[in-house]
Every structure is written in C-alpha cells, then in structure tokens.
C-alpha positions in Angstrom: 73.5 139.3 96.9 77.1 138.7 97.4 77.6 142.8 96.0 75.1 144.5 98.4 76.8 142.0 101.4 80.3 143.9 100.0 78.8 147.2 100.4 77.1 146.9 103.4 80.6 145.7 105.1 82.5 148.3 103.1 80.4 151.0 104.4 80.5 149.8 108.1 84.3 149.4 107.9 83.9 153.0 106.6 82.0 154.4 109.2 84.4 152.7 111.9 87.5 154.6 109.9 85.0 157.6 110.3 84.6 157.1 113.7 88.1 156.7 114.8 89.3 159.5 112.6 86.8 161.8 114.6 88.3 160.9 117.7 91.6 161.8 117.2 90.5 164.9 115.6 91.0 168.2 117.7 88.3 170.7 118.7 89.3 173.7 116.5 89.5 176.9 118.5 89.6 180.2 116.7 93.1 181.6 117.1 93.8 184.0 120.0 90.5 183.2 122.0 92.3 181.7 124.8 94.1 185.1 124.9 90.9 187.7 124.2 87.5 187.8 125.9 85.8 189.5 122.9 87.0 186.5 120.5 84.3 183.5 121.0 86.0 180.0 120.6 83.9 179.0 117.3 86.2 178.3 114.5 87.2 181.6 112.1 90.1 181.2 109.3 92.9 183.0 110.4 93.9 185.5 107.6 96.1 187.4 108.2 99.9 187.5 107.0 101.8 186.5 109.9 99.5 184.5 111.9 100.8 181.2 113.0 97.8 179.0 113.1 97.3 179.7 109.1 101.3 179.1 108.6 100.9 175.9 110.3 104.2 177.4 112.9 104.8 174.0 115.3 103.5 174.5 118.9 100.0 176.6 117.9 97.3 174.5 117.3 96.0 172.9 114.4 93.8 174.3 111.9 91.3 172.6 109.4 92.2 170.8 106.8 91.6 167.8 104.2 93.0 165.5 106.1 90.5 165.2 108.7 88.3 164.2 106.1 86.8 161.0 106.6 86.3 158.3 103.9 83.8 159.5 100.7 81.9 156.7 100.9 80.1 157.5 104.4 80.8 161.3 103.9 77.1 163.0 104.9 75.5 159.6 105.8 74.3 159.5 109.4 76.6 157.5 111.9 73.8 155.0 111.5 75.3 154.6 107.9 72.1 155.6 106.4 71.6 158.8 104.8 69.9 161.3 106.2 66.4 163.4 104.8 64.8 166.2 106.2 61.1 165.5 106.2 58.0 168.3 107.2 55.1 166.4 106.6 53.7 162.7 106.0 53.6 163.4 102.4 57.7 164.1 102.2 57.9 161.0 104.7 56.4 158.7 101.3 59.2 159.6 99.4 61.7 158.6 101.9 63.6 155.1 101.2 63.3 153.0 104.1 66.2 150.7 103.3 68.7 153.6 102.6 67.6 156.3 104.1 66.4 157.9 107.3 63.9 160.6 108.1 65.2 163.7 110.4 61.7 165.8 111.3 62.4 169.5 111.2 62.1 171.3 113.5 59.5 173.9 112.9 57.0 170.8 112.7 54.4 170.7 115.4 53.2 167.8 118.6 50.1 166.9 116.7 51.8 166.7 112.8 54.9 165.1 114.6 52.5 162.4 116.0 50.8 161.5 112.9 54.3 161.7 111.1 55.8 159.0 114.1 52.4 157.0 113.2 53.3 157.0 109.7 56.7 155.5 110.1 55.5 152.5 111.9 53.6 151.7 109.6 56.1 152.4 106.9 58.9 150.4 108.9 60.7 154.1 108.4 63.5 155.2 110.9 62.9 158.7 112.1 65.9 160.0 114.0 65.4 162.8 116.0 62.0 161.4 117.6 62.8 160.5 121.9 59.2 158.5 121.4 60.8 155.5 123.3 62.2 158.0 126.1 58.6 159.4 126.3 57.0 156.4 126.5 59.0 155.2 129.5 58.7 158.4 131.2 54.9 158.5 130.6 54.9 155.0 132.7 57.7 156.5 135.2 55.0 159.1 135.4 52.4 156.9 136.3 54.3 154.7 138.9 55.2 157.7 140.9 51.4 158.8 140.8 50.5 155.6 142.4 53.7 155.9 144.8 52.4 159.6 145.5 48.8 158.3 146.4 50.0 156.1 149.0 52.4 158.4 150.2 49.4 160.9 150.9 47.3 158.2 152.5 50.4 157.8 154.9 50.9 161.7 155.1 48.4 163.1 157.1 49.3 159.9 160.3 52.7 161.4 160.0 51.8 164.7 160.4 49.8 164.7 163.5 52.8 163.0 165.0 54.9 166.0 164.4 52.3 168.0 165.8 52.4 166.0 168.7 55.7 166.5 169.6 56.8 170.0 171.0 59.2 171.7 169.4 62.5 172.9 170.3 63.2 175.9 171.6 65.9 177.6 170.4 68.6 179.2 172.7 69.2 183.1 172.1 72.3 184.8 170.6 72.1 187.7 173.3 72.0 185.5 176.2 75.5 183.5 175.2 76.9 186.7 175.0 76.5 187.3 178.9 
C-alpha cells in the first residue's frame, strides 16, 4: 500500500514540476514572423546557416529544446495525472482502465453514440474528458428558468405595450428648419 501511496505523491509532485516548468516556458514563434506577413507565427526549425535563432545568438528568442522537457514520469499523462485513451465506441470504452486511465471521445463520434458512450461511463465509474455533460446540464436548467422568466414576461408584455401606444410620440425637429 505504502508503494502505490509513493507513486501516487511522486507523480503529483511530478505533475506540479510539469506545471511550473510550463509556465516559465516561452511561446515559440517561428523566426522572422514578427518581421514578414507571409510567415505565420506557428513554430518551423530555423535551418539555415546564419540564422540566429538556430545558433542560439543572445537577444533573439529561444528555440526548442530538451530542456523544456518536463519530468518522464508524467510525460503524455493528462494534467489530471492519468493517462489519456482515445475511445470511438462503448466497446473501446471496456478496455479502458478506470483507475489509470482516462477516456478522450474522438471526435468524429456522433450526439446519439456519444450519449450512450457518457451512459456507459457512469456506470463504469470511467472519466471521460472532453464531455461538457455537467455544463449542459446546467444550461439545459438555465434554459428552462428563462422559459418560465419569458412566460411571465409575455403575460406582462402586452399591459406594457398599450401604454406605449398611449402615449404620443415625439416629434422630431427638422434639419432644414435649424438651418434658417
């Protein structure tokens, strides 16, 4: 017991190193694209003889290199510190681990095989990551409030309306007759 205690705080202290080490790491720009429209800003390894980003020359920015690396125990897990599996249907999602690993659903899957793949987990105790079922859920009863909200809005509506009507509008002075 005491072992899998070890790991489990190894890996957490890992994942904070990780963490940290990703913060303090720059975004890496391709070279020149600050300078040039027609180079995009995603990373491409400088090449060439006398570029300074690939020599490293102080005061161009940094390129990659091994010692952004984080630590190899949590290298690939998820920043939940469990590894991740891509999983397409409910049969893949029975050969997922549930105490070390994590399902990711791709994403060609489909509302009504995602559904039956979100049932699945429950009853699995599985953790799928990329499903925003909680966020749904909440907005499905945000949706409902607001319904109710709307109807009594509506009910109240029409009274305010024939008030407006009621009233006579403004009429609205004329830019030709300021002018004289």
């Amino acid at each position: 017991m005491t072992e899998k205690k070890d790991s489990a705080a190894a890996t957490q202290n890992a994942l904070k190193v990780r963490a940290r080490a990703k913060s303090k790491k720059p975004n890496f720009v391709r070279p020149e694209s600050w300078r040039y429209d027609k180079f995009s800003v995603s990373w491409r390894r400088p090449r060439g003889l006398d570029n300074k980003v690939r020599r490293k020359i102080k005061g161009w920015p940094p390129g990659p290199s091994t010692g952004y690396k984080g630590p190899k125990l949590v290298r690939g897990l998820h920043s939940s510190g469990f590894e991740d599996v891509l999983v397409h249907n409910v049969a893949e999602m029975a050969k997922v681990d549930p105490i070390t690993q994590v399902a990711r659903s791709a994403h060609t899957v489909g509302k009504k095989k995602r559904a039956q793949m979100i049932a699945e987990a429950k009853t699995m105790n599985l953790r799928i990551v990329n499903v925003k079922e909680a966020k749904e859920e909440v907005k499905e009863e945000g949706a409902e409030e607001e319904k109710k909200t709307e109807k009594k809005a509506e009910k109240k509506a029409p009274e305010k309306k024939e008030k407006k009507k009621e009233q006579k509008p403004k009429k609205k002075a004329k830019k030709g007759a300021k002018k004289q």
